[in-house]
N, C-alpha and C positions, 0 to 999 in steps of 0.2 A: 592504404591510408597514410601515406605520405605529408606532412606540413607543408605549404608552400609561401608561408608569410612568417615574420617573428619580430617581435618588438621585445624591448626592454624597459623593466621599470622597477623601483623601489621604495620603502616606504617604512617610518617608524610610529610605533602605536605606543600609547604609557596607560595603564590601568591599574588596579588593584589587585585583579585575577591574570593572570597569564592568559590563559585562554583567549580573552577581553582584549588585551593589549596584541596582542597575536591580529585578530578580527582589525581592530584600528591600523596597524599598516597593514594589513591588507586595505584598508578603503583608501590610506595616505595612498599608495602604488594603481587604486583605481581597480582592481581584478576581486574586490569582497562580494562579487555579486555571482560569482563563477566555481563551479562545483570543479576543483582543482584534482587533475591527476599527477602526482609528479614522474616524470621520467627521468630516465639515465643522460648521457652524452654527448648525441650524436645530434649536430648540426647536418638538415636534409642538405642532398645537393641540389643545388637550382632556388634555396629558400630564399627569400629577397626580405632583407631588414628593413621594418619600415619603422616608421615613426610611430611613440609612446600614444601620442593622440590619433593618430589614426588607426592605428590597433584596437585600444576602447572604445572608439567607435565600431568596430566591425562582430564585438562581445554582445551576446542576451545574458540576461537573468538567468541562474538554473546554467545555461550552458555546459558540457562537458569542456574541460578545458586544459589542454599537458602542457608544462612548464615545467624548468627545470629552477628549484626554488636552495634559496640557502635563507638559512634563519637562525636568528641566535636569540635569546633572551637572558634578562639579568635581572634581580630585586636587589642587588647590592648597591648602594647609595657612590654612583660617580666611577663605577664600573664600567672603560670600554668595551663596548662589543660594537662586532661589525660582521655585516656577512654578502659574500663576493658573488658575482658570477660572470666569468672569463668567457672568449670566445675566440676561437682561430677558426681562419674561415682559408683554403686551399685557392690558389691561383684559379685551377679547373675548377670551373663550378659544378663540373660532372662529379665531380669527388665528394666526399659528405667531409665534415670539418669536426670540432671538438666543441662543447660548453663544459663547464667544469665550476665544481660549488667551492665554495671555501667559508666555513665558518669560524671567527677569532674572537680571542678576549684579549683587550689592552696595544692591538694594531691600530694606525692609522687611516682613514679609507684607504688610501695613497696606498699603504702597505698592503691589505688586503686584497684592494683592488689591482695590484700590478701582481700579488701572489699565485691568485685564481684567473690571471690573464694568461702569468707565466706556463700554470698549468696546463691549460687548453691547448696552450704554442707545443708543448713539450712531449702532449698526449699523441697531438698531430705530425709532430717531427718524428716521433721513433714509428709514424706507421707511413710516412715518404722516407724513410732510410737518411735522414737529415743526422750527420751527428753532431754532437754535442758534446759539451764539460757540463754534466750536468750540476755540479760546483761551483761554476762560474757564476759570476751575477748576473740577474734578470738583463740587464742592461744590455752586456755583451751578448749573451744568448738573444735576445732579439734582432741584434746586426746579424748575426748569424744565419738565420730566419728570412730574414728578408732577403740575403745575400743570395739563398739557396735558389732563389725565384718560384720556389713551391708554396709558399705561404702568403697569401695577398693580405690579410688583415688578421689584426689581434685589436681586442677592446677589450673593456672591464664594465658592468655597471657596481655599484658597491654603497651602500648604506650603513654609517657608523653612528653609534650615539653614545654619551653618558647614560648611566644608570640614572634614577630617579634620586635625585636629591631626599625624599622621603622613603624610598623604598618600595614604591609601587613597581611593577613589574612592567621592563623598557622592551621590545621586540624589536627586532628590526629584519628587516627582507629583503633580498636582489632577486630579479627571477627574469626570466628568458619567458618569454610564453609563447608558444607556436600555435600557428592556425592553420586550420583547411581552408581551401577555398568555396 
């Protein structure tokens, strides 16, 4: 049971109850109708990224459904949160690749999302023997990356928000969602 498709999408809910605001991005991101499993890491080999809308299209109601989800929430009034999900994808597409979560408070998407990109790059680099200053800035490390010819892509998708001006409870969600064929 290998995935052979995977889309990306994200989404922020605001409620009163957490739980509540949780459900609403889920339906902002389109996936609240899908009995969610979360997994770990590993981008299949051969998975082909497709597009947000053509993904929910390919979704039932009930569905069993694995994604790799980050999420954060906040009731603190103007509190960022943000939460990432990175992706390095290997030149051979025989080779499986990295997704990687990242949850923040008070980052920029920009930041989050270039942190949990950085990760995925970084997870995939130390298993092609790629080295690294792991010190260095994101920046460099990614010339680095691409230099090595073993790495074809790195993306981010990332949703950030204020807290709720009154206090209701903000969520927010990036996730990977993989499919079978």
């Amino acid at each position: 049971m290998i995935p052979r498709k995977i889309f990306f999408t994200k989404g922020v809910g605001i409620h009163k109850d957490n739980l509540a605001s949780f459900e609403m991005a889920l339906r902002k991101a389109g996936i609240e109708k899908c009995n969610l499993v979360y997994v770990s890491s590993i981008f299949p080999p051969g998975c082909k990224i497709i597009t947000r809308a053509k993904g929910l299209e390919m979704i039932e109601p009930g569905q069993i459904t694995y994604c790799v989800m980050a999420r954060n929430s906040t009731n603190e009034p103007n509190r960022l949160v943000s939460s990432a999900v990175g992706l390095a994808v290997p030149k051979d597409s025989k080779n499986y690749g990295y997704l990687s979560e990242h949850h923040s408070f008070g980052e920029t998407a920009r930041k989050a999302g270039d942190y949990a990109e950085d990760l995925a790059a970084s997870m995939l680099a130390t298993t092609l023997g790629i080295t690294f200053d792991p010190d260095e800035a994101w920046d460099a490390r990614k010339q680095v990356y691409k230099a090595s010819k073993y790495i074809f892509k790195s993306t981010n998708v990332c949703q950030s928000a204020e807290g709720d001006k009154f206090g209701k409870w903000t969520t927010v969600i990036a996730a990977a969602v993989l499919l079978m064929d």
